[in-house]
C-alpha positions in Angstrom: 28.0 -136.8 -161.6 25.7 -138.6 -159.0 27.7 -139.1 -155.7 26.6 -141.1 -152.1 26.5 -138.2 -149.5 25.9 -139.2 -146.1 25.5 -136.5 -143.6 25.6 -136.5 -139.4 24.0 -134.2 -137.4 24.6 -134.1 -133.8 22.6 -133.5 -131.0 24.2 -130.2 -129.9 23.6 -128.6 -133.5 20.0 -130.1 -133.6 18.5 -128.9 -130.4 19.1 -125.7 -128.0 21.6 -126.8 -126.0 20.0 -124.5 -122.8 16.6 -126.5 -122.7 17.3 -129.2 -125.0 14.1 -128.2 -127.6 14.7 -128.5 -131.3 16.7 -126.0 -133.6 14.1 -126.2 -136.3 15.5 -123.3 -138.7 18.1 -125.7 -138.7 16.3 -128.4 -139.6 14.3 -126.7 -142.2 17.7 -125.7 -143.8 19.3 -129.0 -143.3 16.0 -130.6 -144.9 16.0 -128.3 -147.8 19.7 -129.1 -148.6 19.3 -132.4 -148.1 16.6 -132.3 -150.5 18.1 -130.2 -153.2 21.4 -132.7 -153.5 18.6 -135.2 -154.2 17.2 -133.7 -156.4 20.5 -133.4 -158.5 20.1 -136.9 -158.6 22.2 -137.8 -155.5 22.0 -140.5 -152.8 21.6 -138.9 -149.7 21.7 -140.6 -146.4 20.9 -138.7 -143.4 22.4 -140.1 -139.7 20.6 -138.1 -137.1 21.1 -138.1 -133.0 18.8 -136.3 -130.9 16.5 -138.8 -129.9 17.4 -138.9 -126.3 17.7 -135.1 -126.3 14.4 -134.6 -128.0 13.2 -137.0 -125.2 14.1 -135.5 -122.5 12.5 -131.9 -123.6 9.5 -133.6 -124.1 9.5 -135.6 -120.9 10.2 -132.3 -119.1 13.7 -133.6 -117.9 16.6 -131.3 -117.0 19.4 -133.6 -117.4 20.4 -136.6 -119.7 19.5 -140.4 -118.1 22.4 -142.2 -117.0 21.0 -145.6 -116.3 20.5 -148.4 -119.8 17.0 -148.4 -118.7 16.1 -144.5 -118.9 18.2 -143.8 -121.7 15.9 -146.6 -123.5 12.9 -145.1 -122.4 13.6 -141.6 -123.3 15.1 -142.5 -126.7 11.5 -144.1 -127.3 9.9 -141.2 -126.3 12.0 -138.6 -128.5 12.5 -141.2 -131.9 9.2 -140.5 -132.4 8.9 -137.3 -132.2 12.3 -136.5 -134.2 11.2 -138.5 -137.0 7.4 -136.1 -136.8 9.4 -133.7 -137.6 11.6 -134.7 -140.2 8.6 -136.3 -141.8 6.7 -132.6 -141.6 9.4 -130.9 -142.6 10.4 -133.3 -145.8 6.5 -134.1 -146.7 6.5 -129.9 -147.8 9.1 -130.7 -150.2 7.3 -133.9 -151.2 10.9 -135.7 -150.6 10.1 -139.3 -149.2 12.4 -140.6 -146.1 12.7 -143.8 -144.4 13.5 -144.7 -140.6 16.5 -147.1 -140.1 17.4 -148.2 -136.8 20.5 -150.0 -136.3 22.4 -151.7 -133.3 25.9 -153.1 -133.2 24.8 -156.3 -133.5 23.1 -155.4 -137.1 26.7 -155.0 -138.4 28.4 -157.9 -136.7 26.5 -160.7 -138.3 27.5 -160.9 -141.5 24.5 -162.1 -142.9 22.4 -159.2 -141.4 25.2 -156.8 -142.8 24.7 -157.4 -146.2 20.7 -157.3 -145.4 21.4 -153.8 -144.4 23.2 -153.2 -147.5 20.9 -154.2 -149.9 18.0 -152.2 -147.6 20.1 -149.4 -148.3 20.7 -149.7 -151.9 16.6 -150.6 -152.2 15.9 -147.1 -150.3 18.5 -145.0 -152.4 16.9 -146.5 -155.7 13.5 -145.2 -154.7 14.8 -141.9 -154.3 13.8 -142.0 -150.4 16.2 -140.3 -147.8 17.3 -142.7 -145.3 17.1 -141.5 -141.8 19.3 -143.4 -139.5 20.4 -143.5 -135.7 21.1 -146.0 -133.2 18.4 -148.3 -132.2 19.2 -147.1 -128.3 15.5 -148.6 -127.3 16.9 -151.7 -127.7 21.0 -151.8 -128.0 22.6 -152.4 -124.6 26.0 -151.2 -123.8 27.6 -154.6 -125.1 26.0 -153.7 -128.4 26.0 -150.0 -128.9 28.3 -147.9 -131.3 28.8 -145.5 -128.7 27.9 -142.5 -130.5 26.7 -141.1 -133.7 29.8 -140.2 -135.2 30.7 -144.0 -135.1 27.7 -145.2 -137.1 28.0 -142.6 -139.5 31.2 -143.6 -140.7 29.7 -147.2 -140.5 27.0 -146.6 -142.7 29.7 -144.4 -145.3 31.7 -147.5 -145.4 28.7 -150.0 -145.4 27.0 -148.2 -148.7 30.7 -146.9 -150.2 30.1 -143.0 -150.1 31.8 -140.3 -151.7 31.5 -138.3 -148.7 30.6 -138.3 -145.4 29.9 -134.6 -143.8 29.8 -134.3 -139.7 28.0 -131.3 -138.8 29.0 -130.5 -135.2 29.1 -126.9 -133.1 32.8 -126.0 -134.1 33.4 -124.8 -137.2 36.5 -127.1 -138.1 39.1 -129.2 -136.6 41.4 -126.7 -134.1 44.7 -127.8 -132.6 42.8 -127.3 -129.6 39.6 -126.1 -127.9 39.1 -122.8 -129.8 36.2 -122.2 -126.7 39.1 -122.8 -124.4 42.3 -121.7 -126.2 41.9 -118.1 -128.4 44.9 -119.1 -130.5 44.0 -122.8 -131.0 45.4 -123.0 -135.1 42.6 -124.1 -137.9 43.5 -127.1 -139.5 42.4 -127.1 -142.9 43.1 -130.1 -144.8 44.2 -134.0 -143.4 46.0 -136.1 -145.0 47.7 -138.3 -142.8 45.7 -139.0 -139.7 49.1 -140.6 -137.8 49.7 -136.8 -138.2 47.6 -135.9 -135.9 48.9 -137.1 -132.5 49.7 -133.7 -131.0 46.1 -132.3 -131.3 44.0 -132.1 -128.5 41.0 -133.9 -129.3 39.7 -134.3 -126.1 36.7 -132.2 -125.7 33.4 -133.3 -124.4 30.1 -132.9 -126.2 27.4 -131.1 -124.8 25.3 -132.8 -121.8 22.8 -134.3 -124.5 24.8 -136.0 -126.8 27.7 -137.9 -126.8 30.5 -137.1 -129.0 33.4 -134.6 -129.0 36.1 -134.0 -131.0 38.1 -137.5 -130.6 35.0 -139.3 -131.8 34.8 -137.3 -135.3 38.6 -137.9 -135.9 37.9 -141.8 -135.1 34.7 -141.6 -137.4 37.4 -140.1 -140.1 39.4 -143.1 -139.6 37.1 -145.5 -140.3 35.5 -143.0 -143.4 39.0 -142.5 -145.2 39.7 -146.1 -144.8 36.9 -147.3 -147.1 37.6 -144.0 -149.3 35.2 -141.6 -148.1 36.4 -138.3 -148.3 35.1 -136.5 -144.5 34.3 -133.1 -143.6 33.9 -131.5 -140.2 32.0 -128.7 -140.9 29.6 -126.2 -138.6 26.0 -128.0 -138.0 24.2 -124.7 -137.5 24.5 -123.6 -141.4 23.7 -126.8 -143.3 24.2 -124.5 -146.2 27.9 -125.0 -145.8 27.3 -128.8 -147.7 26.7 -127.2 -150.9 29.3 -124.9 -150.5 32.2 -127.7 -149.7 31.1 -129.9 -152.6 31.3 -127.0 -154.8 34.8 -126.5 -153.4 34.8 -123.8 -150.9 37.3 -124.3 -148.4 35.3 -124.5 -145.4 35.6 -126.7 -142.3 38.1 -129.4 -142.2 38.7 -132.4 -144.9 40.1 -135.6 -144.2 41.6 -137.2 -147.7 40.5 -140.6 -148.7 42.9 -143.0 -148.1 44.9 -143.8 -151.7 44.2 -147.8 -151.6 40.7 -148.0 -149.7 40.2 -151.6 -148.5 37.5 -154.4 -149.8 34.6 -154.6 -148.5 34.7 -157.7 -146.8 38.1 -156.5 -145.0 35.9 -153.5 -143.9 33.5 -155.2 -142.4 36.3 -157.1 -140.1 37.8 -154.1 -139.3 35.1 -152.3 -138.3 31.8 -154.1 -138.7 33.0 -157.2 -136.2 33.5 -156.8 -132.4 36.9 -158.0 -131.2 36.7 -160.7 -128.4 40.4 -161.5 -127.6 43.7 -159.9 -128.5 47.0 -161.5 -130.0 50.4 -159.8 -129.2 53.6 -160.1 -132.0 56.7 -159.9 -132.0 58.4 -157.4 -134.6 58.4 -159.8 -137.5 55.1 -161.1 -137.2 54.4 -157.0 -137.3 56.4 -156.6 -140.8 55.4 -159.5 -141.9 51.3 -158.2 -141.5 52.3 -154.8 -142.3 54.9 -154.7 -145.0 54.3 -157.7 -146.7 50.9 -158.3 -146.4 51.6 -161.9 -145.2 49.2 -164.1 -142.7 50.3 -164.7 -139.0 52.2 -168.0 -138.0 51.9 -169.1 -134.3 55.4 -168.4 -134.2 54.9 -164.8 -134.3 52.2 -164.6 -131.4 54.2 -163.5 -128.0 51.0 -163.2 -125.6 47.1 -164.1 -126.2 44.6 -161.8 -124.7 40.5 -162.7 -124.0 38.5 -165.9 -124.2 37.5 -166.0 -127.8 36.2 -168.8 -130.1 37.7 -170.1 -132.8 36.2 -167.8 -136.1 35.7 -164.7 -133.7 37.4 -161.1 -134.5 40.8 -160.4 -133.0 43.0 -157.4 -132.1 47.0 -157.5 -133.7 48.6 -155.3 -131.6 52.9 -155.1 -131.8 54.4 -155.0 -128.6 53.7 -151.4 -127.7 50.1 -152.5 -127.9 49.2 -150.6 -130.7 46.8 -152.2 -132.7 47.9 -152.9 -136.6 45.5 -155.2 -138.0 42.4 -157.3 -137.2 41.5 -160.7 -138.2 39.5 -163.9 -137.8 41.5 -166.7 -135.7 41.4 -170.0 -136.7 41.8 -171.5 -132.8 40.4 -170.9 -130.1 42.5 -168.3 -127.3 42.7 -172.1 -125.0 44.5 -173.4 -128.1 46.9 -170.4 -129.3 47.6 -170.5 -125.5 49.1 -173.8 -126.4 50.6 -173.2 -129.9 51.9 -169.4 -129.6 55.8 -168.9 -130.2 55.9 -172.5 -132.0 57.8 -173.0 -135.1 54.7 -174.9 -136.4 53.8 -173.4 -139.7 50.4 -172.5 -138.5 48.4 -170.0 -140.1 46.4 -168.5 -136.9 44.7 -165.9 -138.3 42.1 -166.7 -142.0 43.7 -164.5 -145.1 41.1 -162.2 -144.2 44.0 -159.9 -142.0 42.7 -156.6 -142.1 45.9 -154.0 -141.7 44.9 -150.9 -139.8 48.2 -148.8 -140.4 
C-alpha cells in the first residue's frame, strides 16, 4: 500500500563532522533508498539541513556563523551546492526532485499554508522528490523554526504522512547520553510522550547543525499529534528505512496518537505563532481538557503579551504548563478588562486546540 514518507537528515549525519565536507556514501545510499520507496509507488519527501554546514566547507570556514547576517550568507552559499549534489546524485537514477524553501512565516498565514499544501500534493503527483529546508537566506530569528527537526514534523503534519523518519548520529533514543553515560538504557518503543519526563534529552548537536536530542522528541510531538508514526533511527545507514518499514525493530518509534487532530486545529497548534498567553484557573483547565468546552472570561486568572484580537494564544493552567492553543476573540487590552468576569463570554473561537 502507497504510504507519505518523509525523511530528515541532519547536518551531523550529512557532512564530516571534523571539516564539515559532505558524507557522500551517505548520500548516495540515502538517494538510492529514497528512490527505491518511490519507486514502490510511495510519496517521499525529503527535509535536508546542511546548508550552512556545506557553506562553511566551501567558504573555507572553521566554525559555524553566529551573527543573522553570516548565517544568511553562508546558507546561500552552501543551498546551492547541497541541492548540486542531490540533483547529481538523483539525475543517475533518473528520479526528478524539487527545491522547497520554507520560512515560519510560510506556515503562519493561512492562506500561504494551504498554498504549500497543494505545492506539495502537485509535486508528490508528479512523482518528484521534494527537497525541503529552511529558507535561512531570508528567515530572521522572529521567523525561523529553529531547526530542522521542527520543520520536518511540520511538513509530516502539513501533507498527513504515515511516517516521518529522523536520521540523526545516535542510533535510538537512550535514557541518557550513551557518548556520555556507558549504561544509558535503549528505549525501544514510545507511547506516551508525558512518559518521558525523566530522560535526559538535553544533548547538543554537533557545531554545524542545530538539533539535539530534545528537538527530535519535540518534532515527535508535533508528528504523533497529527498521526504520524516517528522514528529516530541512525543517519549514517539510510538502509535502516527499509528495514523499519518492513518491521525490524531498529531505532526508536513514537506511536501515533489514537485520535490525531483536524487539520485546521493543527495548523493552530503548530502552524501559528503565539503572541500573548492566557492563564486559567482549574475549571477553565477541565473545562478545555475534559470536556472539550470553549473558555469563558471567567476562567482567565492572568493575561500575558500584547496580542490582537484573532492572533494565536498560549492556555497554560496555573503551573504554566501549556494545555491548549487558540484564537482570541479580544484583544490582551480588552481581556485585561473582562478576565475573571461572570460574563458569558466566549474568549477564545471554537477553534481550541488541546495539547494534552
Amino acid at each position: 500500500m502507497s504510504e507519505t514518507i518523509v525523511v530528515k537528515i541532519g547536518t551531523s549525519s550529512l557532512t564530516h563532522p571534523e571539516r564539515g565536507t559532505l558524507a557522500l556514501s551517505t548520500i548516495a545510499t540515502l538517494v538510492e533508498v529514497l528512490t527505491d520507496l518511490r519507486q514502490r509507488e510511495n510519496r517521499v519527501i525529503l527535509v535536508s539541513s546542511g546548508a550552512v554546514g556545506v557553506g562553511c566547507a566551501r567558504l573555507g570556514l572553521t566554525n559555524r556563523p553566529r551573527t543573522i547576517a553570516q548565517r544568511q550568507a553562508v546558507a546561500a552559499v552552501g543551498q546551492g551546492r547541497l541541492m548540486r549534489v542531490y540533483d547529481d546524485w538523483f539525475t543517475q537514477l533518473q528520479q526528478p526532485i524539487a527545491q522547497v524553501l520554507l520560512t515560519r512565516g510560510d506556515l503562519e498565514d493561512r492562506e500561504r499554508y494551504l498554498n504549500a499544501y497543494n505545492t506539495f500534493q502537485e509535486l508528490l503527483d508528479l512523482g518528484a522528490i521534494p527537497i525541503v529546508n529552511e529558507n535561512d537566506t531570508v528567515a530572521t530569528d522572529e521567523l525561523k523554526f529553529g531547526d530542522n527537526d521542527s520543520l520536518s514534523a511540520l511538513v509530516a503534519s502539513l501533507v498527513e504522512a504515515s511516517w516521518l523518519f529522523l536520521l540523526t548520529d545516535v542510533d535510538r533514543l537512550y535514557s541518557a547520553d550513551p557518548r556520555l553515560v556507558p549504561d544509558a538504557q535503549p528505549i525501544i518503543l514510545v507511547k506516551d510522550l508525558d512518559r518521558l519526563a525523566e530522560v535526559e534529552t538535553e544533548t547538543k548537536g554537533s557545531q554545524w547543525g542545530t538539533g539535539g536530542m530534545k528537538t527530535k522528541i519535540a518534532a515527535a510531538r508535533i508528528a504523533t499529534m497529527a498521526g504520524v508514526r516517528t522514528v529516530i533511527t541512525q543517519g549514517r545507514n539510510p538502509g535502516n528505512i527499509e528495514k523499519i518499514l518492513q518491521g525490524v525493530p531498529l531505532g526508536t518509534q513514537f506511536a501515533p496518537h489514537p485520535q490525531p487532530i483536524n487539520a485546521r486545529k493543527r495548523w493552530i497548534a503548530h502552524g501559528l505563532i503565539p503572541t500573548g498567553t492566557l492563564y486559567l484557573d482549574r475549571g477553565a483547565v477541565a473545562a478545555i481538557c475534559q470536556r472539550g468546552k470553549s473558555l469563558l472570561a471567567a476562567g482567565i486568572t492572568q493575561v500575558s503579551g500584547e496580542f490582537k484580537s484573532s492572533d494565536a494564544v498560549r492556555l497554560c493552567d496555573a503551573q504554566e504548563k501549556e494545555i491548549a492553543r487558540g484564537i482570541v476573540n479580544y484583544s490582551g487590552a480588552e481581556l485585561q478588562q473582562i478576565k475573571g468576569q461572570q460574563s458569558g463570554l466566549f474568549v477564545p473561537t471554537c477553534l481550541l486546540c488541546q495539547l494534552s
